[in-house]
N, C-alpha and C positions, 0 to 999 in steps of 0.2 A: 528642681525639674530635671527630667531625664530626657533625651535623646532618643529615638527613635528612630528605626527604619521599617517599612509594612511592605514588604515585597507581594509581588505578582507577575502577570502576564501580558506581554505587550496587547494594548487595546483594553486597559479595564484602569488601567492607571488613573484616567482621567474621572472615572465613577470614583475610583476608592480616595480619590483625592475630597471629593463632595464626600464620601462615607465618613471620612476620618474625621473632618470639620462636625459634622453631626455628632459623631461621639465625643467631642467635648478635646480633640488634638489642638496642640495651639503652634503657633508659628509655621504653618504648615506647608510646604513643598511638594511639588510634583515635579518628577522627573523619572526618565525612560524603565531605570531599574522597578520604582514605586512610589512609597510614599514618605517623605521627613516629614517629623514631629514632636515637638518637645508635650510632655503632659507629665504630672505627676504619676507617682506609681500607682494610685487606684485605678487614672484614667489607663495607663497601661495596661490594667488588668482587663478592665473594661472594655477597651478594643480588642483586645483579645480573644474576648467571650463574644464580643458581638459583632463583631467583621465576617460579613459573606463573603467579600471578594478579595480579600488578601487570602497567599498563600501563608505564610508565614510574617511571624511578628519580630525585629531584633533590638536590643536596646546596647547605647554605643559605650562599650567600657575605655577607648582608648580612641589616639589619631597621631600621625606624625607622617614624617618625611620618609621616605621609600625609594630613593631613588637607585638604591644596592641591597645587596642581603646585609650588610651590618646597620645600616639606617634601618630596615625593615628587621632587625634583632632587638634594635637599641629601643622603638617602636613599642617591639611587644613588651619589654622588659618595663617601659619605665608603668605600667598597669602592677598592681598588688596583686597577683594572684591568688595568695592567701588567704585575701580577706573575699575572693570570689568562690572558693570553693573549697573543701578542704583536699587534704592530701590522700585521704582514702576514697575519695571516687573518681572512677572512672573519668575520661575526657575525651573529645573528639574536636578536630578544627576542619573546618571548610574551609577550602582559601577559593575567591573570585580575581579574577585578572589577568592582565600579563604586561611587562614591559621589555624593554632592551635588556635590563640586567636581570630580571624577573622573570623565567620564560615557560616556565611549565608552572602550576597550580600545585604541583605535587613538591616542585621545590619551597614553593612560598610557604605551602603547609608547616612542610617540616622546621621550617627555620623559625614559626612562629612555636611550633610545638618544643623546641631546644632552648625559646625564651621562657616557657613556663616551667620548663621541667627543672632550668637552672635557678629560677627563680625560689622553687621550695627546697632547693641544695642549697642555697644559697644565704636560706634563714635556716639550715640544721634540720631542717625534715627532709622526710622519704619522699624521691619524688612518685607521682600518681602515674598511675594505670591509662597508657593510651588504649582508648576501647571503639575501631571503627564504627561496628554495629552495637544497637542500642546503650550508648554511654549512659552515664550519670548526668552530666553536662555536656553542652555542645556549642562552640563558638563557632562564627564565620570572622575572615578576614577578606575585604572588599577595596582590592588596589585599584585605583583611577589614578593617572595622569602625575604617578610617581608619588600619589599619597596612597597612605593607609589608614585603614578605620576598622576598629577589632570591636566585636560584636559579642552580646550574649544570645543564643536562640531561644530568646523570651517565650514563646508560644511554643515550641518546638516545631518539626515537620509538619509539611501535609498541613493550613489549617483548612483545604477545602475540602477533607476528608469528616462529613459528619458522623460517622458512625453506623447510619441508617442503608449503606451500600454494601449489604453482604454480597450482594450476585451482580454482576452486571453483564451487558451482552457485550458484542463486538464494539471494540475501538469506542468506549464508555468517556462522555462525556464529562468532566472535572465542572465540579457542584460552581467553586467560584463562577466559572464561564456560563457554567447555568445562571447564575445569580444577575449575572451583569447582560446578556441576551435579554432576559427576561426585564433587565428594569428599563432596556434600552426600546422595547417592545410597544411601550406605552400603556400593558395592559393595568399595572397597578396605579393606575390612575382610578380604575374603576372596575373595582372585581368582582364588580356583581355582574359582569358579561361574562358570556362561555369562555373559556379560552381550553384550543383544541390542538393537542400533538398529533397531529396522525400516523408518524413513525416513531413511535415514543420510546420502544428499545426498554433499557430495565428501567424507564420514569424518572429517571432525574429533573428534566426540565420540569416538571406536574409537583413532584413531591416541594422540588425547592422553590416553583412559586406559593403554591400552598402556605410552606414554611416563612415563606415572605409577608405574603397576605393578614396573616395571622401573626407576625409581630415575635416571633419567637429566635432565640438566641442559638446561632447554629453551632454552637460547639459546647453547648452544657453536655452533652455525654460521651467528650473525649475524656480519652482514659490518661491520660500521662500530658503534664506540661514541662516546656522546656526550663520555665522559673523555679521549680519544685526544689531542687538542689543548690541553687544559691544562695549563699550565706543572705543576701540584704531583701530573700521574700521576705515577703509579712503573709503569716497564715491568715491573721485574723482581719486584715484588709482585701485580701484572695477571696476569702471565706462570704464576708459582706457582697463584696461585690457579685458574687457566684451564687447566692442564695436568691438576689435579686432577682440578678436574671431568668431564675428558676424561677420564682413567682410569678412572672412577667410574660414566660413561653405558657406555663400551666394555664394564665388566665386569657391569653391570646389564641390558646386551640381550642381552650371549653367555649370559648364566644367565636370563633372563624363561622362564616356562612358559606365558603366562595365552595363551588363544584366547578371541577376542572374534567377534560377527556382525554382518554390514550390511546391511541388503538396503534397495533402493529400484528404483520401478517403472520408473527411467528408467535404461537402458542406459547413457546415452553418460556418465551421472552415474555411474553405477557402475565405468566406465573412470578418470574423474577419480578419484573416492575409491584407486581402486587404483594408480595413478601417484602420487599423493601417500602412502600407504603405503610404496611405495616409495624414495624420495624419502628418507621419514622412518628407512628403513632396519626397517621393522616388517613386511614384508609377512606372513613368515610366521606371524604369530600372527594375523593380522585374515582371515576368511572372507567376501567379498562376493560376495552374488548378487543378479540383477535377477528381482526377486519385490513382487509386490501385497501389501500389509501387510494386504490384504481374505482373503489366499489362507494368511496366516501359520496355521501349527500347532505345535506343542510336539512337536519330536523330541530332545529334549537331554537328557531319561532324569534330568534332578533341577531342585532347583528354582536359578532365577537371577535377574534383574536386566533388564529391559527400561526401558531410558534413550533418549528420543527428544526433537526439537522438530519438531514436527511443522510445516507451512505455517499461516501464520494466518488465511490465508483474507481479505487484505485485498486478491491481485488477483481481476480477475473472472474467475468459472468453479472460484476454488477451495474457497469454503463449500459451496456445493449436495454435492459429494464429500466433503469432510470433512465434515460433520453425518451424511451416511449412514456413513462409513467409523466414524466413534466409535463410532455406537450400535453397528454389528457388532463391532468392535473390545471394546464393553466385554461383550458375552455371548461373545465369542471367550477372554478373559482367566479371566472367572467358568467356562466350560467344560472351558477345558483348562490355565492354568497357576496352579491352586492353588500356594499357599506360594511365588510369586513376589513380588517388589517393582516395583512399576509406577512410574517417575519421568517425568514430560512437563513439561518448559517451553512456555509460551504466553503472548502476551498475549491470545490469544481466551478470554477466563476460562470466560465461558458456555458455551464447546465444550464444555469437561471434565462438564459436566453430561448431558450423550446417554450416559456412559459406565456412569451411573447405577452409582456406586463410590464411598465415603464416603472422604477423604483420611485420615491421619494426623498429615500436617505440610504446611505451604505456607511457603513462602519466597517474598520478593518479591526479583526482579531489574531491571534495564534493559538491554536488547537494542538496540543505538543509540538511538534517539528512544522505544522503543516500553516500554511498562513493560509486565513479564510477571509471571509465577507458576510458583516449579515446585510442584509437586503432587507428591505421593508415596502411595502404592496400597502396601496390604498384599493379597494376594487370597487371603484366609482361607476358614473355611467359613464364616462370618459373613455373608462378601459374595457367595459364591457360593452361598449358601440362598435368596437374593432371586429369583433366577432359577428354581432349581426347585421353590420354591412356586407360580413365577408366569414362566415362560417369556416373556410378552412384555410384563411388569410396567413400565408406564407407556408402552407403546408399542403399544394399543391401539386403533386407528380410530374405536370408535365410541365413543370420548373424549374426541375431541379436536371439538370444537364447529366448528374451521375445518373440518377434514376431512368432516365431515358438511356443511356448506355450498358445499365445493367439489363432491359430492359431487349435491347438490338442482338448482347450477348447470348442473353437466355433464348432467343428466337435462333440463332445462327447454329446455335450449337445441339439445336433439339433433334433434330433427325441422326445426325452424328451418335448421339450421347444414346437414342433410342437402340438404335443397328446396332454399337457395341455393345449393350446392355451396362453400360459407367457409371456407378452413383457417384463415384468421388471426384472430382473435378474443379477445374478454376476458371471461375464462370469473369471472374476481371481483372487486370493486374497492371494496378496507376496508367490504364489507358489515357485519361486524364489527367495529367501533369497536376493540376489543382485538387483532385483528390489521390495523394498518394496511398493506397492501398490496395489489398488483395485479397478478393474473395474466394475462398474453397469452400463445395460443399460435398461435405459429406454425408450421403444418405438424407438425412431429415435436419441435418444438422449444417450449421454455415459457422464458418471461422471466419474472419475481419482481422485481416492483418495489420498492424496499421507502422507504415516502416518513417521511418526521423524524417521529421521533417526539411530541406533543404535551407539555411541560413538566413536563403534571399528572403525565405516567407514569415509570417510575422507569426508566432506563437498561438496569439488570440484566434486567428485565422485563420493556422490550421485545427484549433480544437473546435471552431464551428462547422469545420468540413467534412469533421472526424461523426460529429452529431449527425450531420445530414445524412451520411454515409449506415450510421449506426440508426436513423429512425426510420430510412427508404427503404435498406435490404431488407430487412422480413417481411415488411407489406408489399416489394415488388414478387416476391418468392415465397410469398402467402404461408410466413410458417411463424411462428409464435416468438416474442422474442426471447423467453428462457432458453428456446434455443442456439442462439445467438452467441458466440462467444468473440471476446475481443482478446489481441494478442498485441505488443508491442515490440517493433523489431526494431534496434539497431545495427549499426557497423560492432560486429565483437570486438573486443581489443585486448589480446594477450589474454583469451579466454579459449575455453572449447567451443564447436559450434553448437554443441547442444545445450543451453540452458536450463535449468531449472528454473521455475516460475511461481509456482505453486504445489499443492500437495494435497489435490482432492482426492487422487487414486480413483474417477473415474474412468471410466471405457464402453466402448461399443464397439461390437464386430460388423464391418464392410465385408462385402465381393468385390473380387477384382477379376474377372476371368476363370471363372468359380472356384477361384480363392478367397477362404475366409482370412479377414485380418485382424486383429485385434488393435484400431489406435484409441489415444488419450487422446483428447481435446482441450485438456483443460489443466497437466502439469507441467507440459512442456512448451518449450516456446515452436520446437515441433512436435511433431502430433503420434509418428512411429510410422510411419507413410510417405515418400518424396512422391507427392502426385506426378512431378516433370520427367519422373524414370517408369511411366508405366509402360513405356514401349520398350525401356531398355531390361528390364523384369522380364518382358515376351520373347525377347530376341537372345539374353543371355539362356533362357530355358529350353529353347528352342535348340540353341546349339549344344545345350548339355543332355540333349533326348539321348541315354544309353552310354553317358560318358560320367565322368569323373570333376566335380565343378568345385573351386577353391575361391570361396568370397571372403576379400578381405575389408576392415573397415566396414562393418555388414549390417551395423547400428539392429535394427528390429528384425533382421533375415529373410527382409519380403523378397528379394534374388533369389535367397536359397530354395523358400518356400515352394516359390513356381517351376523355378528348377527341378524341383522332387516331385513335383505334381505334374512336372513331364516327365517324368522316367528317370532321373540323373542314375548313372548310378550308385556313386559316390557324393559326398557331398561334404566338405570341410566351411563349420562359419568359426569366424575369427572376428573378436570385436575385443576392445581392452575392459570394455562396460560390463559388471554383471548382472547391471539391470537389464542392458539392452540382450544382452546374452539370453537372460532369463524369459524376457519376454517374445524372442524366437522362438523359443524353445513352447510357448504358450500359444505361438501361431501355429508350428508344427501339432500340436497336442491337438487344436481347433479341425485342424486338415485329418486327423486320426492318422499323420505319420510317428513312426517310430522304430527302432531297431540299430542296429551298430553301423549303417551305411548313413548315417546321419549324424558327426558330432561337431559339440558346441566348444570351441575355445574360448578362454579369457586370457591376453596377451596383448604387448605392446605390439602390433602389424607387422612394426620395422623389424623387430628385433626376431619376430617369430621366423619370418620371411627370410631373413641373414640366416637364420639354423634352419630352415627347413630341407627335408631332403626329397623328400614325395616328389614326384610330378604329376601334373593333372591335365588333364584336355583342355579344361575353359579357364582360365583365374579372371576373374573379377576385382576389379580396384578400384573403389569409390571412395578417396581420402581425403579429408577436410581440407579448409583451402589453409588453415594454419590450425596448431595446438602447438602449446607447451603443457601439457597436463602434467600435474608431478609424477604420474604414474609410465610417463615417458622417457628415458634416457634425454633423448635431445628433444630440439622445438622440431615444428616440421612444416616446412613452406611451402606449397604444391608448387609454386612459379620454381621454384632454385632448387627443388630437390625431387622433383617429379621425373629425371633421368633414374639418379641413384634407386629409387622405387621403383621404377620399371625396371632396370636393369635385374634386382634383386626379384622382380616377379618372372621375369624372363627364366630364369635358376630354375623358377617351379611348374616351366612349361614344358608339358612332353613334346615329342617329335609329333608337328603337322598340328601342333595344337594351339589355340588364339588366346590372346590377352585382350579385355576389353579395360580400356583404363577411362574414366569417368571423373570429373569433376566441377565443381561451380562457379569457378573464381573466372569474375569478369575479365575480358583482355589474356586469355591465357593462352602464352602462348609456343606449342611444341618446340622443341628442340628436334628440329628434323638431321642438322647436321652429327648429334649425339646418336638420332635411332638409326642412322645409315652406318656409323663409326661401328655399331652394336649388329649391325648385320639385319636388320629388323625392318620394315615398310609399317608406316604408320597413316592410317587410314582415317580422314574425320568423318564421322558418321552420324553428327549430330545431326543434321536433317532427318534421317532415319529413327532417329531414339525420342526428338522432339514431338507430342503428338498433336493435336488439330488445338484443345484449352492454353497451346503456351504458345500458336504460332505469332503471336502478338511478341514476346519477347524473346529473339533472340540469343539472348545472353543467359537465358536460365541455367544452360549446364552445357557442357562440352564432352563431345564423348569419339572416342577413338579406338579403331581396332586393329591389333597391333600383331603380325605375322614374323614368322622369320621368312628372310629372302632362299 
């Protein structure tokens, strides 16, 4: 008998634990890594071929004490390596673990790799070939608790790769996790009911219960097994066992009855899922069409089985829709598929909450890095009385305390926003301590800031706040939710303050006082617009009518831009970004400015500033409240080193000419006894720069205009 290990995925252990007893495993263990099992080598082969829910299969060439690298030498050494493989192929080791003497995986490798290599030096052969990627063989070494245990990768990699996934779409499901959702579902109990994905993405959940239903062995058309090169295969035990199974798949798809459904809103995804159906040799039993799971109805005339994992909403743009799509989804389910069973995997836990549907059972899984939950829905009358005692029960407007404040906002500020003619604006910002966020809208469009939650609050509690937040604003502002974008902010730490976030490279042009602007909505975690400086845009242009204007730190150029659309008649932008640079330069283009009284630097501010020799009428200074960007000489503090900056912007101010120094950092605060030391009066003017959307917060920016005496 041999020794075995059948790895997998925390939350499937306990199914493959039940799988392996089925295939004929004996002595059999569960525990957190997988599965132990002793079985002869056929049975080995045979789980092998017929395991849905193991990743991988290992069988244990060795064990000992580990408690140093010479005990974890002596370990690998006392195993034959010769008799495991010969000298002319290739090798590869995985090492798992760590301990006190043991501390990197990279070391434990190596150490096992110097026991095998001395080992064929050791009988008078050459030793073999270490070969990271695609070796001949491939061993793991799995330290716990100061032992060791040295492995063959019997199956090789991947075994929940069948074969049948040439295409898959975004963040693609792994077949195992399909296997084990699905058995966990209850539906093959009886697969003569529908069972319906409605975000079915490229069809793995469809194909691999299909492949289940029908009895068929999920890795007869892997290409390469890990046993292939071990001296102690047996082909002709391989061969039996592998032919079976072939029989066995051939006569379970010509007899399968079951028809399963896919639908997803994305066409070109619904081609994949069908290519790989085909692929898998299943087409005819799976129905895909490209349908809105918003548009879904019950035509299936009995009840079945709705198994989905739906998006989790962690790129941008996809919460704002799924928060709407649940709550209709969960009076879509209570309306029309009584006596259904509702199964969703997620790790968005709080989504399932909009569904407003009491579970009956929750299972915890892991989805790569991401821990989820599948959820399982009975939709009784139980749960569909909730609804028509109370059709919009718990989804009431004048409920919810945010929606009523968005609500008082949008009234207050409408006369205002009309007389200035203002599309871009911030209609709330954590007026409500319980909903910390901030809405700006832009044009047709609204951004959802949603800034870290405070310690004191409890996690779950802010992500139901964030839901409410994300299902109220477009039905209080009547605009669609693809409009809708969500953004996450926290405190920077030893970062810039602009983030990158994504990399849709969309855009839309604003007005702002018949300036056109060009922001993103949707790559940065700002947009290319500080909505809280549109008064100080008016007021720095204002003083550059017919002058000379030097904006430093100038991120997208809306300063300059207005500047120049009042007259400047110079105009110097200075940013170290050349994206931000570039995309000035695309506002200017928008405005039909151009010519040599307009140019664009790419430059560290500090350093530009310390050599510049020009003097200008207006400088402008709007410098982050910290950076160390490599691209910087030094870090840069605005509390501790906002003299030294002024001082250096002073240098590039002409006679009779103003500094506006601007910045965001809460609590900030002048150094009056340094701007008198400098000869200077320093004026705060943030009242003046704040405009009517921010009189709610104080602290949004701080801004100061700075003369000499």
């Amino acid at each position: 008998m041999y020794q075995f290990l059948a790895l997998t995925s925390p939350g499937i252990e306990v199914l493959l634990f039940e799988e392996v007893i089925k295939l004929g495993g004996e002595s059999v263990v569960q525990k957190p890594e997988g599965v132990y099992f002793s079985a002869s080598l056929e049975i080995g082969y045979h789980v092998s071929v017929w395991t849905r829910l193991s990743s991988r299969v290992l069988l244990k060439l060795g064990e000992g004490d580990a408690n140093n690298k010479d005990e974890l030498f002596k370990a690998a050494s006392l195993i034959n390596w010769s008799e495991v493989f010969t000298n002319k192929q290739t090798f590869s080791v995985d090492f798992v673990g760590q301990s006190e003497e043991i501390r990197n995986t990279q070391f434990g490798g190596l150490t096992i790799k110097d026991a095998i290599v001395d080992h064929f030096r050791d009988n008078d052969l050459e030793r073999p070939t270490v070969q990271k990627s695609d070796p001949d063989i491939s061993f793991q070494a799995r330290l716990l608790r100061n032992s060791i245990a040295i492995y063959l990768d019997f199956s090789g990699r991947g075994l929940f790769q069948r074969g049948y996934r040439q295409n898959s779409g975004v963040a693609p499901l792994k077949e195992n996790l399909a296997a084990a959702i699905i058995q966990r579902s209850g539906w093959l109990a009886d697969t003569t009911k529908p069972l319906l994905d409605p975000m079915c993405g490229s069809g793995t959940i469809l194909i691999e219960a299909v492949s289940m239903a029908a009895g068929a062995a999920p890795s007869i058309d892997r290409v390469k097994w890990g046993f292939e090169n071990w001296l102690s295969h047996s082909p002709a035990v391989w061969e039996s066992v592998f032919d079976k199974a072939v029989e066995a798949t051939n006569t379970g798809l010509a007899n399968v009855k079951v028809k399963v459904f896919g639908n997803d809103i994305d066409s070109r995804v619904i081609h994949t899922a069908q290519q790989n159906a085909r692929i898998a040799k299943l087409q005819q039993c799976i129905d895909f069409s490209c349908k809105d799971s918003n548009n879904l109805n019950n035509t299936f005339g009995k009840e079945g089985t709705i198994l989905f994992n739906p998006p989790y909403g962690v790129r941008i743009g996809e919460l704002p829709e799924l928060v709407e799509n649940f709550a209709l989804f969960g009076k879509k389910l209570k309306s029309q598929f009584l006596d259904w069973r509702v199964v969703i995997l997620t790790a968005n836990v709080e989504l399932l909450s909009m569904l407003k549907l009491a579970t009956f059972k929750r299972y915890k899984f892991k989805n790569g890095p991401l821990d989820c939950q599948l959820a399982l829905y009975n939709i009784d009358a139980k749960q569909a009385g909730k609804d028509a005692s109370n059709p919009n029960h718990d989804f009431e407007q004048k409920d919810s305390s945010f929606a009523n404040r968005l609500v008082k906002n949008k009234k207050g500020l409408k006369n205002w926003l009309k007389k200035e003619q203002i599309e871009c604006y911030r209609l709330y910002d954590a007026d409500i301590p319980e909903y910390n966020v901030a809405v700006d809208i832009y044009n047709e469009y609204v951004v959802i800031h949603e800034y870290a939650a405070p310690s004191t609050i409890e996690e779950e509690k802010a992500a139901k706040r964030l839901q409410e937040v994300i299902y109220f604003t477009p039905k209080v502002l009547n605009i669609p939710t693809s409009q809708v974008v969500l953004k996450t902010r926290a405190k920077q730490k030893g970062k810039n303050q602009y983030e990158k976030v994504d990399k849709s490279k969309q855009s839309i042009v604003v007005n702002e006082y018949g300036a056109k602007l060009k922001v993103n909505l949707w790559d940065y975690l700002d947009t290319g617009l500080f909505l809280d400086h549109r008064k100080t845009r008016q007021m720095v242009a204002q003083k550059a009518k017919n002058k000379t204007l030097l904006n430093l730190f100038a991120y997208t150029g809306s300063v300059s831009l207005q500047a120049a659309l009042h007259g400047a008649s110079e105009v110097i932008t200075v940013d170290m970004s050349k994206t931000y640079l570039d995309w000035a330069q695309d506002n200017f283009t928008l405005n039909k400015l151009s010519g040599h009284k307009y140019q664009f630097v790419q430059a560290d501010c500090l350093q530009w500033l310390k050599n510049n020799k020009q003097k200008f009428d207006v400088v402008f200074i709007d410098p982050p409240t910290f950076s160390n960007s490599k691209r910087m000489e030094d870090s840069f503090d605005v509390q501790s080193d906002h003299v030294a900056l002024i001082t250096d912007g002073l240098n590039s101010l002409a006679e009779g000419g103003e500094l506006i120094f601007t910045n965001n950092k809460r609590n900030f605060k002048m150094d009056f006894e340094a701007m008198e030391t400098l000869g200077v009066k320093a004026q705060a003017i943030t009242e003046q720069t704040r405009d009517k959307d921010f009189l709610r917060n104080k602290h949004i920016h701080n801004s100061w205009l700075i003369t000499k005496i």
